[in-house]
PyMOL Python script that loads the backbone (N, CA, C, O; Angstrom):
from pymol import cmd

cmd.read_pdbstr("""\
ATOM      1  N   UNK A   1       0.828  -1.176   0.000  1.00  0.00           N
ATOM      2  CA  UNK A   1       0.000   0.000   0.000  1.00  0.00           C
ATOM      3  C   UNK A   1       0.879   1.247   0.000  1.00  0.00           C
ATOM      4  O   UNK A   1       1.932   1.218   0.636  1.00  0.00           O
ATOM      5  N   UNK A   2       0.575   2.162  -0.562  1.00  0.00           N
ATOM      6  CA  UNK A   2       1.075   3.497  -0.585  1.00  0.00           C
ATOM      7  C   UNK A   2       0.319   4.304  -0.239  1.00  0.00           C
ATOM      8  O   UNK A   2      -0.909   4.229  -0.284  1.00  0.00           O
ATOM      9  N   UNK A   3       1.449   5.802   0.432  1.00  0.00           N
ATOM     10  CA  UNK A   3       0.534   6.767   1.199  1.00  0.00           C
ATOM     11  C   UNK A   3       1.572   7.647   1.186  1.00  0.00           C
ATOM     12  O   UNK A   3       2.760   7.483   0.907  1.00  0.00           O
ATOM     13  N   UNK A   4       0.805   8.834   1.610  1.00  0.00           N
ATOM     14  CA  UNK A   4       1.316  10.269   1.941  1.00  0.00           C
ATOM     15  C   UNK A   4       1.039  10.833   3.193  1.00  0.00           C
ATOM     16  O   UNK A   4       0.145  10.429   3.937  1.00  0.00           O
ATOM     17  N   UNK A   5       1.786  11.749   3.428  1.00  0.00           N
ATOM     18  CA  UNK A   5       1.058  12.783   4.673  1.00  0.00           C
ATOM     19  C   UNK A   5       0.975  14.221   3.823  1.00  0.00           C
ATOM     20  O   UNK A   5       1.576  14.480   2.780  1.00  0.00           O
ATOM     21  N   UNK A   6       0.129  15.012   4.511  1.00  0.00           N
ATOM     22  CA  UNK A   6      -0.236  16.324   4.397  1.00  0.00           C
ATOM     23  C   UNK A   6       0.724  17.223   4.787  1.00  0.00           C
ATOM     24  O   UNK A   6       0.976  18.248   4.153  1.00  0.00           O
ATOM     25  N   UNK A   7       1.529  16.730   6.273  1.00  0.00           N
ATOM     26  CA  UNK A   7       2.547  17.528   6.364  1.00  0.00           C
ATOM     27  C   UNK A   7       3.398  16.925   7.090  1.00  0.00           C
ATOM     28  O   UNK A   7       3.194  15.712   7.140  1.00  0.00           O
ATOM     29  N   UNK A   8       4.712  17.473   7.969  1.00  0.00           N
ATOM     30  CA  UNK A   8       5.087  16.668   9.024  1.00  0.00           C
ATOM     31  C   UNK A   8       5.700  17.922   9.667  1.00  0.00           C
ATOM     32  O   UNK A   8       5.555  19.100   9.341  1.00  0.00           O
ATOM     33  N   UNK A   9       6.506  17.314  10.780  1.00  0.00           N
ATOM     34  CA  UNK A   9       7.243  18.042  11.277  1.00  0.00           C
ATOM     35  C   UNK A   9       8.842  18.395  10.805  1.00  0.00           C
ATOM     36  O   UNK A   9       9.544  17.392  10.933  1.00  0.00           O
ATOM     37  N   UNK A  10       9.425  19.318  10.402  1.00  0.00           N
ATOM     38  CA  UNK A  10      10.762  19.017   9.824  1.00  0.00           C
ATOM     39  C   UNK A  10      11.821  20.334  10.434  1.00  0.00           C
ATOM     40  O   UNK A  10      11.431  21.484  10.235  1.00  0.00           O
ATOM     41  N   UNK A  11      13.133  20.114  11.161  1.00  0.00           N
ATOM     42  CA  UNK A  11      14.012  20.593  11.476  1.00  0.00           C
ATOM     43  C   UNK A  11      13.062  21.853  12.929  1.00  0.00           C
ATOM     44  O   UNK A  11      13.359  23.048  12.935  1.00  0.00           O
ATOM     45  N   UNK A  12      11.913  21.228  14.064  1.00  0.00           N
ATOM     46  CA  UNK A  12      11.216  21.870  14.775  1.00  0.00           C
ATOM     47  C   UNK A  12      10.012  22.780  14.276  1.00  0.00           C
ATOM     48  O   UNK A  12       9.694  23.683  15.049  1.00  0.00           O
ATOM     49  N   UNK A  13       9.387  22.680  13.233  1.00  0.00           N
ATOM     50  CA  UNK A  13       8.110  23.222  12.416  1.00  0.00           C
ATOM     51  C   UNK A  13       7.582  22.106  11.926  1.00  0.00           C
ATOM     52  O   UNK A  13       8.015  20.964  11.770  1.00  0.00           O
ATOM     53  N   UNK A  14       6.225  22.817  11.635  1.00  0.00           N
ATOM     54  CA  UNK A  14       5.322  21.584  10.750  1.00  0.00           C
ATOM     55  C   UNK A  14       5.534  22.660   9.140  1.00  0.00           C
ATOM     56  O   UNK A  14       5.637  23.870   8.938  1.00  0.00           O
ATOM     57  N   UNK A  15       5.521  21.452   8.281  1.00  0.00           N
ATOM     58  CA  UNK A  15       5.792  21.716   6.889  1.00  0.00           C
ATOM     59  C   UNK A  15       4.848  20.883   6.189  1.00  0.00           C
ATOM     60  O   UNK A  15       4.539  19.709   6.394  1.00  0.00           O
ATOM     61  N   UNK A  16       4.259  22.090   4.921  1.00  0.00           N
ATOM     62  CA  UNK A  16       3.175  21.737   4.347  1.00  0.00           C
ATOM     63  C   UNK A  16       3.970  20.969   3.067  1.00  0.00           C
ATOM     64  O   UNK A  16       4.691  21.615   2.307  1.00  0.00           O
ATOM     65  N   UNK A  17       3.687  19.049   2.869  1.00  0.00           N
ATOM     66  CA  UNK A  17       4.427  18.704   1.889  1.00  0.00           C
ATOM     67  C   UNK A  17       3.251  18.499   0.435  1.00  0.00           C
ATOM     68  O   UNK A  17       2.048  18.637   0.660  1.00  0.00           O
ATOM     69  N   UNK A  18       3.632  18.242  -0.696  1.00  0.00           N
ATOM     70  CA  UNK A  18       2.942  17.566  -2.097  1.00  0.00           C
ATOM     71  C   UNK A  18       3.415  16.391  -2.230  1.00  0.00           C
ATOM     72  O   UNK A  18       4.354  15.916  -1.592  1.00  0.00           O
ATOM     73  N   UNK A  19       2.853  15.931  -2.976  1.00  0.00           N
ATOM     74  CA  UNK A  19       2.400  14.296  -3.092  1.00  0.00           C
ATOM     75  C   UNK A  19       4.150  14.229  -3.712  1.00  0.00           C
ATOM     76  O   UNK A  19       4.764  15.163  -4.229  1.00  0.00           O
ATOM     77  N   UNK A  20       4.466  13.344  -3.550  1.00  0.00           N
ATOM     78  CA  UNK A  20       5.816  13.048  -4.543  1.00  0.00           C
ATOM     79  C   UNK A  20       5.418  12.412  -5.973  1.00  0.00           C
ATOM     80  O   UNK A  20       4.429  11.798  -6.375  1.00  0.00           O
ATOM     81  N   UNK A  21       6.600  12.824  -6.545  1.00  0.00           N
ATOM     82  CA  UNK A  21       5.692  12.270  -8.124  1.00  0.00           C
ATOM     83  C   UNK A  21       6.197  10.969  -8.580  1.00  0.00           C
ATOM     84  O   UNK A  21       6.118  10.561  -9.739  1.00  0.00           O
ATOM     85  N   UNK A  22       6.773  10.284  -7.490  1.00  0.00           N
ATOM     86  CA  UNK A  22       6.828   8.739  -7.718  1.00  0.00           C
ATOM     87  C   UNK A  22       5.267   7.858  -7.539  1.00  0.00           C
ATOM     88  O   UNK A  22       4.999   6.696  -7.846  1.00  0.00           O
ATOM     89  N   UNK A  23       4.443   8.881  -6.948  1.00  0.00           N
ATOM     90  CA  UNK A  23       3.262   7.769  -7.041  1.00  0.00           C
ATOM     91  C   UNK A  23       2.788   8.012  -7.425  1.00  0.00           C
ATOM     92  O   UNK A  23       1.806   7.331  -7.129  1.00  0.00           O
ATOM     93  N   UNK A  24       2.370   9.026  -8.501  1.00  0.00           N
ATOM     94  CA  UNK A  24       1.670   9.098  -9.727  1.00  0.00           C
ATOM     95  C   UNK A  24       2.321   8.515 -11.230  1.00  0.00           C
ATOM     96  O   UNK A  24       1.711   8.251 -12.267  1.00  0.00           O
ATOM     97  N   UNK A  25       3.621   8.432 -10.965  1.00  0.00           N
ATOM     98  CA  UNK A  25       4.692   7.595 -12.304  1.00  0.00           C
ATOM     99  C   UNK A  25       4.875   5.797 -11.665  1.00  0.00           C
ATOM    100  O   UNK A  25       5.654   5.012 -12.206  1.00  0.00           O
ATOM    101  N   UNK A  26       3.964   5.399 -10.403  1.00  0.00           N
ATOM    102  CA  UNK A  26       3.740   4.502 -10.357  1.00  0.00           C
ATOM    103  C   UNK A  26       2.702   3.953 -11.185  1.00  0.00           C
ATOM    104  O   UNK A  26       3.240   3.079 -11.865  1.00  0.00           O
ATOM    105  N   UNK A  27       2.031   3.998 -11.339  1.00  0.00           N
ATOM    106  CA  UNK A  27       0.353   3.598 -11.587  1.00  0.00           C
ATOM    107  C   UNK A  27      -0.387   3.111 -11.033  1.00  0.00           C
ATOM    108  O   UNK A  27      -1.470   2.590 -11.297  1.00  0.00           O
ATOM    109  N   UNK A  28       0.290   3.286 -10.029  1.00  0.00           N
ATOM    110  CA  UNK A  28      -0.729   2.389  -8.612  1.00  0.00           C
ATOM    111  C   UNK A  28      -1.539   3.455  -8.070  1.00  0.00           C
ATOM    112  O   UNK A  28      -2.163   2.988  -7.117  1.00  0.00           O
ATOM    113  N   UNK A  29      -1.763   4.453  -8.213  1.00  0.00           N
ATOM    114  CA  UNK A  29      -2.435   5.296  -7.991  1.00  0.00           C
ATOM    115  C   UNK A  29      -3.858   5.639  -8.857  1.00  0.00           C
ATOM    116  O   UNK A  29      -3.870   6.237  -9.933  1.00  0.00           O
ATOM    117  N   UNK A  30      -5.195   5.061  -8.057  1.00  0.00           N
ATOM    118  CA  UNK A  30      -6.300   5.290  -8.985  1.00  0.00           C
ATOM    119  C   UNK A  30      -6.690   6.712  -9.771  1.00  0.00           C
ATOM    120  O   UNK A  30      -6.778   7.066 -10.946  1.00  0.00           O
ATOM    121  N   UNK A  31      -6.881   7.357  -8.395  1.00  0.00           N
ATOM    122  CA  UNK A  31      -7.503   8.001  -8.444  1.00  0.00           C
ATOM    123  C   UNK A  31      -6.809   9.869  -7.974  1.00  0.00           C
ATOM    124  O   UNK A  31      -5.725   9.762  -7.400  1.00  0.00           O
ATOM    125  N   UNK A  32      -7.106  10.838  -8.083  1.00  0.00           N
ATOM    126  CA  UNK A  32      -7.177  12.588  -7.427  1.00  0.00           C
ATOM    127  C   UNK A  32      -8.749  12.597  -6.861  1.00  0.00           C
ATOM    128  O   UNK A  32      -9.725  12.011  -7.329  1.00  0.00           O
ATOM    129  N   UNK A  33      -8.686  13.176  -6.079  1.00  0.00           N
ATOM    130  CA  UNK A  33      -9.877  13.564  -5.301  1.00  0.00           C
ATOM    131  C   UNK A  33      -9.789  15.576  -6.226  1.00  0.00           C
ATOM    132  O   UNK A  33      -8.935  16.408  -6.532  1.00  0.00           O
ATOM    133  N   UNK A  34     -11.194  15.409  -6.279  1.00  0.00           N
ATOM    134  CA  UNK A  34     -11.635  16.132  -7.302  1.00  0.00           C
ATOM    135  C   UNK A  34     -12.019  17.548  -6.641  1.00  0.00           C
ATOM    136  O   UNK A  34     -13.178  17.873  -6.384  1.00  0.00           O
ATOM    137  N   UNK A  35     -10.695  18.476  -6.363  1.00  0.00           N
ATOM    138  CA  UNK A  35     -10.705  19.700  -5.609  1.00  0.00           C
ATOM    139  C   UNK A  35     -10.540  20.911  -6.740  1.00  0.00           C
ATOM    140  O   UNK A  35     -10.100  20.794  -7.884  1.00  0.00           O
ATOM    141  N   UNK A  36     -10.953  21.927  -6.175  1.00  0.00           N
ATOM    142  CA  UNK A  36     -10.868  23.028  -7.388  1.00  0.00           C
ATOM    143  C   UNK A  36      -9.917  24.020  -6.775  1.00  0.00           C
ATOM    144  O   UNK A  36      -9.961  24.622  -5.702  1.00  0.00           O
ATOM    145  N   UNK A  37      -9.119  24.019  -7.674  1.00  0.00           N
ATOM    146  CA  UNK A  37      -7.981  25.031  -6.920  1.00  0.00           C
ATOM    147  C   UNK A  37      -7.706  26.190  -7.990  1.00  0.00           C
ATOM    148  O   UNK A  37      -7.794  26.232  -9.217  1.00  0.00           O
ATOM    149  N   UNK A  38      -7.289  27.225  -6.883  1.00  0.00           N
ATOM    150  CA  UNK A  38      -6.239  28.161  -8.458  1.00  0.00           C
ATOM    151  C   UNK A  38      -5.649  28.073  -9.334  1.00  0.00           C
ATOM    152  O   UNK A  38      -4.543  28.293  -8.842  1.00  0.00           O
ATOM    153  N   UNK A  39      -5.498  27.930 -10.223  1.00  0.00           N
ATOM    154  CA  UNK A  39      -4.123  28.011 -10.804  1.00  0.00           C
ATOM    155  C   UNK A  39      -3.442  29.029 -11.471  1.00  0.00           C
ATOM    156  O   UNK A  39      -3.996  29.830 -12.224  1.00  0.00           O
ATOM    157  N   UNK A  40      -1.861  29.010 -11.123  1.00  0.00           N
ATOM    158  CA  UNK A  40      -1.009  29.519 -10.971  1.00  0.00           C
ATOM    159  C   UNK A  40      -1.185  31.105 -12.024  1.00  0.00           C
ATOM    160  O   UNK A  40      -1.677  30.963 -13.143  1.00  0.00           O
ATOM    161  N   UNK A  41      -0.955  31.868 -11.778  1.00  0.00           N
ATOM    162  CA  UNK A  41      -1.445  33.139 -12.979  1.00  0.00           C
ATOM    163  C   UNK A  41       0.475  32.924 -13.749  1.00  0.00           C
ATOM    164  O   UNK A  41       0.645  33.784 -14.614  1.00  0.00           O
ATOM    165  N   UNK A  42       1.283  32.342 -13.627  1.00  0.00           N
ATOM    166  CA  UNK A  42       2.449  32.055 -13.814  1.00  0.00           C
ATOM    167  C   UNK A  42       2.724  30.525 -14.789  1.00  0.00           C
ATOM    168  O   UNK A  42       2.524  29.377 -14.393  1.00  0.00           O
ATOM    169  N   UNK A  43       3.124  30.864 -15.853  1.00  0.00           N
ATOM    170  CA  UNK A  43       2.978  29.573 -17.200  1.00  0.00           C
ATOM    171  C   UNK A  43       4.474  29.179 -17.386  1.00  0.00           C
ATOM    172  O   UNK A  43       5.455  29.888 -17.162  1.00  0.00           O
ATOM    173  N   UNK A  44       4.445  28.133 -17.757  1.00  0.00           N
ATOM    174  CA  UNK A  44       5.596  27.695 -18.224  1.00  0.00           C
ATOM    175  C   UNK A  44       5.870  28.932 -19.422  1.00  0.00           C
ATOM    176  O   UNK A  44       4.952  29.455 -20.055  1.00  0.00           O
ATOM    177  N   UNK A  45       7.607  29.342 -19.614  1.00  0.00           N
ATOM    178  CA  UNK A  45       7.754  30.270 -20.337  1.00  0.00           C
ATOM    179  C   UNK A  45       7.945  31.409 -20.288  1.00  0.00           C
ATOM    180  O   UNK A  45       8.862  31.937 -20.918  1.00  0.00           O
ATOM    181  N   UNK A  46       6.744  32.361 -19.174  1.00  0.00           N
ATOM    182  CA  UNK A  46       6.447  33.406 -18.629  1.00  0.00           C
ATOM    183  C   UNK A  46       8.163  34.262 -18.274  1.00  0.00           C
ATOM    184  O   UNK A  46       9.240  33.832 -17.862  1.00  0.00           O
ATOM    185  N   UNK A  47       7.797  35.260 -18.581  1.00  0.00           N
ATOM    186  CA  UNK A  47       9.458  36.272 -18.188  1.00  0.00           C
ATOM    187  C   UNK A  47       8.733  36.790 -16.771  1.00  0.00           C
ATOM    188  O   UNK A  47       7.580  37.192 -16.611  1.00  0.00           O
ATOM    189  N   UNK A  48       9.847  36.634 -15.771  1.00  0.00           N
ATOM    190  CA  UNK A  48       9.328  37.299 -14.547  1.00  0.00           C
ATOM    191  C   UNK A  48      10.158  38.253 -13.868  1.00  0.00           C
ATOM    192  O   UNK A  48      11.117  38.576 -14.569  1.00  0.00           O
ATOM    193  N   UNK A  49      10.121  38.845 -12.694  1.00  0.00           N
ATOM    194  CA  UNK A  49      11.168  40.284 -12.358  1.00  0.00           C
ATOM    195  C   UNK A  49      11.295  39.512 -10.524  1.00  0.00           C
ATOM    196  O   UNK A  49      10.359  39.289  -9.756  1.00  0.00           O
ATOM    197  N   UNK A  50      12.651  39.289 -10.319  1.00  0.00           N
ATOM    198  CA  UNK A  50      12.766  39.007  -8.832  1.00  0.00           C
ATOM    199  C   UNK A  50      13.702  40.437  -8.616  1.00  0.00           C
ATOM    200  O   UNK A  50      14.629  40.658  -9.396  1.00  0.00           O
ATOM    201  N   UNK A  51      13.429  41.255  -7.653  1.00  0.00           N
ATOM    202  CA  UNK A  51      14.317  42.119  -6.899  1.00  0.00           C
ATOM    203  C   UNK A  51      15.815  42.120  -7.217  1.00  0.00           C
ATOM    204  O   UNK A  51      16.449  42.930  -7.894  1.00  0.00           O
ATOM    205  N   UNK A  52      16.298  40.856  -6.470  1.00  0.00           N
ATOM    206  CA  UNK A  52      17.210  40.525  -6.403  1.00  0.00           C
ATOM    207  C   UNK A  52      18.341  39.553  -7.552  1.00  0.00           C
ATOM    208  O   UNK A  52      19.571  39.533  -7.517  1.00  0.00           O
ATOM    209  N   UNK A  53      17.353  38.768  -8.571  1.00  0.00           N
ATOM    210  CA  UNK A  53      18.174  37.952  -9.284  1.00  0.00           C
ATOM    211  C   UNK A  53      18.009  38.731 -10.853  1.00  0.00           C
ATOM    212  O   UNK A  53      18.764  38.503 -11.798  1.00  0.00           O
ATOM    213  N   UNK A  54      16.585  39.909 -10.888  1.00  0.00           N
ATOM    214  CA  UNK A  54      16.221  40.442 -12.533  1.00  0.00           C
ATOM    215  C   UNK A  54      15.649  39.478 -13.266  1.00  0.00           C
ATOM    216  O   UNK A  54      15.318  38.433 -12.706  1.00  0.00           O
ATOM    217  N   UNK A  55      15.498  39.605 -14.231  1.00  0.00           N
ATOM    218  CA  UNK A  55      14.707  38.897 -15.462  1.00  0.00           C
ATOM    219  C   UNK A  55      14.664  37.757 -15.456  1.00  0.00           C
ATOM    220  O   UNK A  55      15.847  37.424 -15.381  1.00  0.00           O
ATOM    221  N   UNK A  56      14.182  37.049 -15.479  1.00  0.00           N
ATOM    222  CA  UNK A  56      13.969  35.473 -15.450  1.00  0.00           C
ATOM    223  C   UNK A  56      12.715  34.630 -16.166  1.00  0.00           C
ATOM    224  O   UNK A  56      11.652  35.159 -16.491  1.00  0.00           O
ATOM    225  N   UNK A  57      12.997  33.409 -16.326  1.00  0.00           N
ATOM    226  CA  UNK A  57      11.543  32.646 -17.398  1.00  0.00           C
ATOM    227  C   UNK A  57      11.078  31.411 -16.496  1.00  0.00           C
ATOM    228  O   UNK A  57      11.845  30.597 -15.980  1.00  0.00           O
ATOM    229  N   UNK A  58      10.031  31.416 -16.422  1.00  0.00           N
ATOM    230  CA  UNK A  58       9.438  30.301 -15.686  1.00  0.00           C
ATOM    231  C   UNK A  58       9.950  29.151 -16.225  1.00  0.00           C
ATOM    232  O   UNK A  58       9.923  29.133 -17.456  1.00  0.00           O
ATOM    233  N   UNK A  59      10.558  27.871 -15.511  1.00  0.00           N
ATOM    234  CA  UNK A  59      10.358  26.502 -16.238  1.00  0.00           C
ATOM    235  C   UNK A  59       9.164  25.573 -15.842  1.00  0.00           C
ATOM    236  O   UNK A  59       8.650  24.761 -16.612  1.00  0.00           O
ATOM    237  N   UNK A  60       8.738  25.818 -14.384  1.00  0.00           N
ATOM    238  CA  UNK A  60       7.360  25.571 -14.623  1.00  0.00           C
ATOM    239  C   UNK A  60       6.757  25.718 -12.690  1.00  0.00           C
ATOM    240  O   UNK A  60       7.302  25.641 -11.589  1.00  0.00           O
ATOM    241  N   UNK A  61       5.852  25.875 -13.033  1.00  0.00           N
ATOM    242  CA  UNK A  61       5.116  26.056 -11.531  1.00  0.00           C
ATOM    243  C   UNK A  61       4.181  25.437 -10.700  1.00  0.00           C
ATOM    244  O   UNK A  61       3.053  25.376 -11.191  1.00  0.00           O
ATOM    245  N   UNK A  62       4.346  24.857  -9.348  1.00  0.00           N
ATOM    246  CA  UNK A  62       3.863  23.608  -8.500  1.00  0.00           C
ATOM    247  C   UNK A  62       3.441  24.155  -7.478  1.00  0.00           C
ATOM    248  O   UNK A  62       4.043  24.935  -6.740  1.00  0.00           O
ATOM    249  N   UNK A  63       2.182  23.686  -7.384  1.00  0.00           N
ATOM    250  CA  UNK A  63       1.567  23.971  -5.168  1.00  0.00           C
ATOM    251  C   UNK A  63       2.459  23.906  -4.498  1.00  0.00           C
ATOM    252  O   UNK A  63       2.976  22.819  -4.240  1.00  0.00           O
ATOM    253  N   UNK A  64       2.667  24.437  -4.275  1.00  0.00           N
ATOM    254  CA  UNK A  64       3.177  24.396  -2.570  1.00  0.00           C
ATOM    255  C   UNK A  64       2.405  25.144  -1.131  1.00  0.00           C
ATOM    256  O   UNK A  64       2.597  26.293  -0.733  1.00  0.00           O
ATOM    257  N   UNK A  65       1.520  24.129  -0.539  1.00  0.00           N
ATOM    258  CA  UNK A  65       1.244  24.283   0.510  1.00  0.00           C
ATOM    259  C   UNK A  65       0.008  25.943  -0.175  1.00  0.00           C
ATOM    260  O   UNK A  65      -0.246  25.975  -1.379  1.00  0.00           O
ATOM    261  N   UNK A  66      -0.443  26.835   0.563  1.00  0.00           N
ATOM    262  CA  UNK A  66      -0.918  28.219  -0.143  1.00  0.00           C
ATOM    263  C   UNK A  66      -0.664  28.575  -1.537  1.00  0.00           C
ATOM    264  O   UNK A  66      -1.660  28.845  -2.209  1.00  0.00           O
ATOM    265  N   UNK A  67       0.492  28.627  -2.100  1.00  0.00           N
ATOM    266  CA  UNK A  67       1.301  29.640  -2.896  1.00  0.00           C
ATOM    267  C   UNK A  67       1.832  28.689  -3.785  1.00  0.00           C
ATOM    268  O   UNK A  67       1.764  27.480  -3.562  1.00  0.00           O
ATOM    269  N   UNK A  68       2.379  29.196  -4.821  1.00  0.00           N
ATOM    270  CA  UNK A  68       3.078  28.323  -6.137  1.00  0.00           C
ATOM    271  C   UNK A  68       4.159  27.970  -6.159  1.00  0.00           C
ATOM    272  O   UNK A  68       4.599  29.118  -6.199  1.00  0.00           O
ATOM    273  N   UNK A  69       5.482  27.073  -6.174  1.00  0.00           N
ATOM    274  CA  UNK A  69       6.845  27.554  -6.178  1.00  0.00           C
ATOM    275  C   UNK A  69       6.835  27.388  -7.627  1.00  0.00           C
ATOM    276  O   UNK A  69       6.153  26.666  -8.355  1.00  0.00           O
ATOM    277  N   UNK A  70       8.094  28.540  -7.954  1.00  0.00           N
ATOM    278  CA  UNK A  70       8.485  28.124  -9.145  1.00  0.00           C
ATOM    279  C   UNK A  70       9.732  28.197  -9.779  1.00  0.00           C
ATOM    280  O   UNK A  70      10.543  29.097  -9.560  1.00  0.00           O
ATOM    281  N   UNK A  71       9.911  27.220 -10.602  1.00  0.00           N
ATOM    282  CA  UNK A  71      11.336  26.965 -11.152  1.00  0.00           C
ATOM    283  C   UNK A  71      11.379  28.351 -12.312  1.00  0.00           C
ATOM    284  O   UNK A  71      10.576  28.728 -13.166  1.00  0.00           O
ATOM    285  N   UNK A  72      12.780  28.885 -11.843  1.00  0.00           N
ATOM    286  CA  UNK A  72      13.099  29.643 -12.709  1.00  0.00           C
ATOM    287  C   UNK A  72      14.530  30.088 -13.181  1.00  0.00           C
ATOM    288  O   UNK A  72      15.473  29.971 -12.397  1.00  0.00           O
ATOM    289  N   UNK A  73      14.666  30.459 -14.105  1.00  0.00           N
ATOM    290  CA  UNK A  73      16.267  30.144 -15.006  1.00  0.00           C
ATOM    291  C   UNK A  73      16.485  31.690 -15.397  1.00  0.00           C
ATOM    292  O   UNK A  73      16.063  32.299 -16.381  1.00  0.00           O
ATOM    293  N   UNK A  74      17.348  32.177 -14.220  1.00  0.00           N
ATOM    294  CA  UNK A  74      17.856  33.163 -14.332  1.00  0.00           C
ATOM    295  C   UNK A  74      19.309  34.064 -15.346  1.00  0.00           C
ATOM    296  O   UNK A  74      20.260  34.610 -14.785  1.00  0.00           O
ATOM    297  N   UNK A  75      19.142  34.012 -16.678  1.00  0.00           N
ATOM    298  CA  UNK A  75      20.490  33.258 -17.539  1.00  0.00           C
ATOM    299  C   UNK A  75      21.264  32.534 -17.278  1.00  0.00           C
ATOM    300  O   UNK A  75      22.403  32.670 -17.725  1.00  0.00           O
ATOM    301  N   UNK A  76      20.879  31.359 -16.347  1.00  0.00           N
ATOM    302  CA  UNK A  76      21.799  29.871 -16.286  1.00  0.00           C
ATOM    303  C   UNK A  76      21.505  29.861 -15.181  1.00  0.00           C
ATOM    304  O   UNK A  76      21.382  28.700 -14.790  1.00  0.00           O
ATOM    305  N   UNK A  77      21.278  30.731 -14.277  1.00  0.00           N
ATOM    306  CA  UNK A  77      21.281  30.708 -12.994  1.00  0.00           C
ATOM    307  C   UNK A  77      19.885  29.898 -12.623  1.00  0.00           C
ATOM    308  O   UNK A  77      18.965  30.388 -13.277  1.00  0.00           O
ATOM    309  N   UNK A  78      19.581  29.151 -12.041  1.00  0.00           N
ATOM    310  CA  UNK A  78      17.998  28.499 -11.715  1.00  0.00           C
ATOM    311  C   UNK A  78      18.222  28.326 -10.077  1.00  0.00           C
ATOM    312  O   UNK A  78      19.041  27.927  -9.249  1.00  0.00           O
ATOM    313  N   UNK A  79      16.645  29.032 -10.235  1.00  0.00           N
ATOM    314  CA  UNK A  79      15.935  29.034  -8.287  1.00  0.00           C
ATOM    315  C   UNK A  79      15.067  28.341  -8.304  1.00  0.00           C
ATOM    316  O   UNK A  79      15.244  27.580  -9.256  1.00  0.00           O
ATOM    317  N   UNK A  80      14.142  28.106  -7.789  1.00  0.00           N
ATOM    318  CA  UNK A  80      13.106  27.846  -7.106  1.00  0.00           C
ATOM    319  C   UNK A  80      12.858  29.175  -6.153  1.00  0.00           C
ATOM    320  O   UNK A  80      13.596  29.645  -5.286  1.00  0.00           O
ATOM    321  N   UNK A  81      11.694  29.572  -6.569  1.00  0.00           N
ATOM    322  CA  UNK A  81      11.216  31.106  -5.819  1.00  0.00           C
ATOM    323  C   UNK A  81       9.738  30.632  -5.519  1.00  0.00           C
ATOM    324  O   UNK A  81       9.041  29.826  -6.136  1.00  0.00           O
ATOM    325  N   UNK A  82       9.489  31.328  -4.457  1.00  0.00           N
ATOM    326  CA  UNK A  82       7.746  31.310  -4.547  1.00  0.00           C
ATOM    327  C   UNK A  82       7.585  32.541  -5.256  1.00  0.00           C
ATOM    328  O   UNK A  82       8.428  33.417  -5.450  1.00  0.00           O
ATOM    329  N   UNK A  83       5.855  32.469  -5.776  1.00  0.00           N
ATOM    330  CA  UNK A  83       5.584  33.379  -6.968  1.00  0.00           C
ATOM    331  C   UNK A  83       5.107  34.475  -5.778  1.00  0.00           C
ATOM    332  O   UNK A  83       4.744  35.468  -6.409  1.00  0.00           O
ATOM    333  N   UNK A  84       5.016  34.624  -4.952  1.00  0.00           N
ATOM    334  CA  UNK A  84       4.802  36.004  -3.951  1.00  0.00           C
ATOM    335  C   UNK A  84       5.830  37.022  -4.301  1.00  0.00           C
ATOM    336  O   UNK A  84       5.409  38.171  -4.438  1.00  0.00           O
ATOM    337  N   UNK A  85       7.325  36.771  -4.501  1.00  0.00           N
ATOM    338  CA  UNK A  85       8.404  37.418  -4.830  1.00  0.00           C
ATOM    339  C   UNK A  85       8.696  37.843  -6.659  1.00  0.00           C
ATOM    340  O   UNK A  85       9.478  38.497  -7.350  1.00  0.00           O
ATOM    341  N   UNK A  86       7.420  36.925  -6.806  1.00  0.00           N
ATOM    342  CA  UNK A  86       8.247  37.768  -8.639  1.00  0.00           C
ATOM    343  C   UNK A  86       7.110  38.246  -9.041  1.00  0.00           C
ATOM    344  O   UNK A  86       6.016  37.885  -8.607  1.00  0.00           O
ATOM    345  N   UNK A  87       7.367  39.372 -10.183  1.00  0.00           N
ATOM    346  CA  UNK A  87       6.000  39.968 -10.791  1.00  0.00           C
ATOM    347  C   UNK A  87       6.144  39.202 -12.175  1.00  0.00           C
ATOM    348  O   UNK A  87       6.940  38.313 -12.475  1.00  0.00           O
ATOM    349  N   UNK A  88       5.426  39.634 -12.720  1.00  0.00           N
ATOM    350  CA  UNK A  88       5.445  39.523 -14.097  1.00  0.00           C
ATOM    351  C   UNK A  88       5.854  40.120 -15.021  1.00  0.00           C
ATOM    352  O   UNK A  88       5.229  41.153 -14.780  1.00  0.00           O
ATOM    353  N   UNK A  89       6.552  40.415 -16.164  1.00  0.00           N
ATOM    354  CA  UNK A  89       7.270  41.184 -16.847  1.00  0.00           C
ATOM    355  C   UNK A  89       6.193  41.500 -17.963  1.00  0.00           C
ATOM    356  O   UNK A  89       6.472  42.255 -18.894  1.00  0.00           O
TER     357      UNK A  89
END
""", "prot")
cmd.dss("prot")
cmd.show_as("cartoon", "prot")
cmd.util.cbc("prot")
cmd.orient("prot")
């Protein structure tokens, strides 16, 4: 059987985790429970503005817990930012 938690505790906090994507590239997984969520105003592609790193392009963007994280490729440079910190260009 396979399973997840919602969150745990990690380094003295509770931390909001996502499903890992080994059990959906399993196939043992039937089913998603059928929730309606936001999605991300941030696309694969998208040019975005961080303060601190400048211009950057989305490679792509995931729940995390509230908020989106997202991979982004700063001319070679790549973060992971939450989308609270970047605008849109």
């Amino acid at each position: 059987s396979l399973c997840y938690v919602h969150s745990r505790f990690y380094k003295g906090q509770r931390k909001q985790l996502s499903k890992s994507r080994f059990l959906s590239e399993s196939g043992l997984v039937k089913g998603e429970s059928l929730k309606l969520t936001k999605k991300s105003e941030f696309r694969k592609g998208d040019l975005v503005k961080h303060k601190l790193f400048g211009i950057g392009r989305v490679q792509s963007a995931n729940k995390s817990g509230k908020a989106y994280k997202l991979k982004i490729n700063f001319g070679g440079n790549k973060k992971e930012i939450l989308s609270s910190f970047v605008q849109s260009v």
